[in-house]
C-alpha positions in Angstrom: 20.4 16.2 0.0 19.4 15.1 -3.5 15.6 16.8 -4.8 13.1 13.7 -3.8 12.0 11.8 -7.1 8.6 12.2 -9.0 6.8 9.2 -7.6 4.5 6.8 -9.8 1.1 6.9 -7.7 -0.5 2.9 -9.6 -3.7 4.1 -11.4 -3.4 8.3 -11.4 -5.0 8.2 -7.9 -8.6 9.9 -7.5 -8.1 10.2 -3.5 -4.5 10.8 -3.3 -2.8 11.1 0.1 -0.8 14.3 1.1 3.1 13.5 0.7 4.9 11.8 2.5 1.7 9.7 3.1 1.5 9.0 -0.3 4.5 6.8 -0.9 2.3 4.5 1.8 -0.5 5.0 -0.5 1.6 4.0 -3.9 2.8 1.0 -1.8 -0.3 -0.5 -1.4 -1.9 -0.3 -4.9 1.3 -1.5 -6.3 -1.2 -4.5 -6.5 -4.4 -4.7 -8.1 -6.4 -7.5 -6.1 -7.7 -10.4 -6.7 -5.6 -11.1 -9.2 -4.9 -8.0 -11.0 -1.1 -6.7 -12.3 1.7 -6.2 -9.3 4.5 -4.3 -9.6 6.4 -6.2 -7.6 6.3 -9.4 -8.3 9.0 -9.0 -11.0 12.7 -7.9 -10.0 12.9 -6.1 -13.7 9.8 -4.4 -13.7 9.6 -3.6 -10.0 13.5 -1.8 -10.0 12.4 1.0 -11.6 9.8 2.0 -9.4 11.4 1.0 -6.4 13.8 3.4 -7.6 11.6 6.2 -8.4 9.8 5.1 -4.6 13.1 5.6 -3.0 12.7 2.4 -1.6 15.9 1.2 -3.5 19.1 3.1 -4.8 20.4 3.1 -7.7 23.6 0.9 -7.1 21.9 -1.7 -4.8 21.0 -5.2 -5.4 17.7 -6.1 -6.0 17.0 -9.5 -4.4 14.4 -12.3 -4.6 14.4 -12.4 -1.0 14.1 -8.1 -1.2 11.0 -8.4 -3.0 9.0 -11.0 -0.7 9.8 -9.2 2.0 8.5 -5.6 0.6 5.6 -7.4 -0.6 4.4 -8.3 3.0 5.0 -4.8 3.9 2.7 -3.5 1.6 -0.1 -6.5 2.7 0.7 -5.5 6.6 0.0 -1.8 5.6 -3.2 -2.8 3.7 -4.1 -4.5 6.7 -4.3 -1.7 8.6 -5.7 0.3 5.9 -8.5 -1.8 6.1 -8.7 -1.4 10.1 -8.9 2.3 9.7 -11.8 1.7 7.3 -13.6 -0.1 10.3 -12.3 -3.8 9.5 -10.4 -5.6 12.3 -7.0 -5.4 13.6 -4.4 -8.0 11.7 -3.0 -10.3 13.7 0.8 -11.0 14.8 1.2 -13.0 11.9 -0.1 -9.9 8.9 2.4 -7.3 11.0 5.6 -9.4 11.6 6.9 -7.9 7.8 6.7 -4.7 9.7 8.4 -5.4 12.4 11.5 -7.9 10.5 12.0 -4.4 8.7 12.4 -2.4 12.4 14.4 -4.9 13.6 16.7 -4.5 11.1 16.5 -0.8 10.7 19.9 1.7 10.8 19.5 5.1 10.6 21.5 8.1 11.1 20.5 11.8 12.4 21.4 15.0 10.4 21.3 18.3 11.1 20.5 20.3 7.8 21.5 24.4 7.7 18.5 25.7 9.0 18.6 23.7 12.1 16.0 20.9 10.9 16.8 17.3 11.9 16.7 14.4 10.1 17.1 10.8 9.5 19.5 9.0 7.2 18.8 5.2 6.9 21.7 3.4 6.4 21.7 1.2 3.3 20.0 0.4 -0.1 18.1 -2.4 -0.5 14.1 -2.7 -0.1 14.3 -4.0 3.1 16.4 -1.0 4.4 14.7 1.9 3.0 11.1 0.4 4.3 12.0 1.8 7.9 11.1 5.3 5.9 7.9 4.0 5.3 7.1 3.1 8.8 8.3 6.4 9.9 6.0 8.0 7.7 3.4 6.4 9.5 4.4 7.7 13.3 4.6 11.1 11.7 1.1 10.3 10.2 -0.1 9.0 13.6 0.7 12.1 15.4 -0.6 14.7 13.2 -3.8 12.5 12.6 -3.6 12.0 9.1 -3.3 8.5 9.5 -7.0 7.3 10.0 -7.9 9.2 6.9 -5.7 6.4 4.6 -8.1 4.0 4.5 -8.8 0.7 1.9 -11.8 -0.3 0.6 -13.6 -2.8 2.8 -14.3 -5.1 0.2 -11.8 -8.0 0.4 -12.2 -8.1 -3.5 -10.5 -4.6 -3.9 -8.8 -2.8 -1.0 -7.6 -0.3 -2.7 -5.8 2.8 -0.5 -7.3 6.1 -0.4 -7.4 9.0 1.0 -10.7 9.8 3.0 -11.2 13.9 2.4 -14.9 13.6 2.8 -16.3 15.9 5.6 -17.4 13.5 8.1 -14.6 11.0 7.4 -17.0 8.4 6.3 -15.9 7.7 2.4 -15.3 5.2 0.5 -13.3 4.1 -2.3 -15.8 2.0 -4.4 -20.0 2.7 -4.8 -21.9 0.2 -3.5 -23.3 -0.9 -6.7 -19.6 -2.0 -8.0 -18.6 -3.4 -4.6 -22.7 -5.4 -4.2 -21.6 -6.4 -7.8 -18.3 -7.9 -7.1 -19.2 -9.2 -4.0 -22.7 -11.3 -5.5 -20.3 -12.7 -8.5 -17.9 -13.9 -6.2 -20.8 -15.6 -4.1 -22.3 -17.1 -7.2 -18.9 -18.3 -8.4 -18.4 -20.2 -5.2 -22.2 -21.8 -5.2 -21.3 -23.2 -8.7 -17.7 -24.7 -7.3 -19.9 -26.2 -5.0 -21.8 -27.9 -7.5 -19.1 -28.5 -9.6 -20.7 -26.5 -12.7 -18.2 -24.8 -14.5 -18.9 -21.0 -14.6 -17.4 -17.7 -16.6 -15.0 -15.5 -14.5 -17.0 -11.8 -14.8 -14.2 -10.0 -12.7 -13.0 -6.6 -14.3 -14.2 -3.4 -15.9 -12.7 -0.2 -14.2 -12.8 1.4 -10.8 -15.8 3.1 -9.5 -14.7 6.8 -8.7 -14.8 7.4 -4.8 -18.0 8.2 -2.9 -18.5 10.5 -0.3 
């Protein structure tokens, strides 16, 4: 079996998730929201990390359809990110990405020397490699690391972490930069209303975690 590839984790994560979890993690904040940069919205940039992700090998076509599809993976996961940061459970609709890519799954056991067994999938392309991500999170599930990956539970950022505070109660943002965001998008949407024209003050950089 070939050595696993060095992974590109987004932004140099401050709460990274324990591998394999991370590759869940990476997924997620492949996509900077509102309406930051995504990695996968482009076939030419997003090969190359798809590659490095193992979530496409090296040979396989890369796909318009491929892409749309691994994008609403990565919005079904955030979903339930966001449940496991205390936001509500995503409807039929959010998870059907996850289960197009089960549906479709084909995998093959292995035995390695030492007696460990393993799964193969069968195939290339985004949308056959995703089955390792969902398998990732049943192995998550049952050790219980899985309510620790959490996204912020502002709808303005969502980004994935990983909760490592003591009583399981961090977040990703403080609440000053998450108040902020949240008041400027409340004051843009007041002067829509009234159909005044006002400056976009979105940006700046990430608040490091709180605990």
């Amino acid at each position: 079996m070939a050595p696993p590839r060095t992974r590109w984790l987004g932004d140099s994560e401050t709460k990274p998730a324990p591998a394999p979890l991370d590759r869940v993690q990476s997924l997620v904040n492949t996509f900077e929201l509102p309406a930051g940069p995504d990695r996968l919205a482009d076939p030419a940039d997003a090969r190359p990390w798809l590659i490095d992700n193992g979530l496409l090998s090296d040979d396989a076509e890369l796909t318009a359809a491929d892409l749309a599809l691994l994008r609403g993976v990565r919005e079904a996961l955030r979903a339930q990110l966001v449940r496991n940061s205390g936001g509500p459970a995503p409807g039929d609709a959010v998870i059907a990405p996850l289960r197009a890519v089960a549906a479709r799954a084909t995998a093959r056991a292995h035995v390695g020397d030492d007696g460990t067994v393993g799964l193969a999938v069968i195939g290339g392309s985004p949308a056959d490699r995703a089955v390792e991500l969902l398998l990732i999170v049943r192995d998550a599930q049952r050790d219980g690391t899985w309510p620790l990956l959490k996204a912020c539970a502002n709808e303005d950022c969502q980004w994935a972490f990983y909760d490592r505070s003591r009583n399981h109660a961090g977040t990703w943002c403080s609440m000053a930069t998450c108040g902020n965001k949240l008041k400027n998008r409340e004051f843009r949407a007041r002067r829509r209303g009234s159909g005044r024209q006002v400056p976009d003050h979105r940006g700046g950089q990430r608040a490091e975690t709180v605990e």
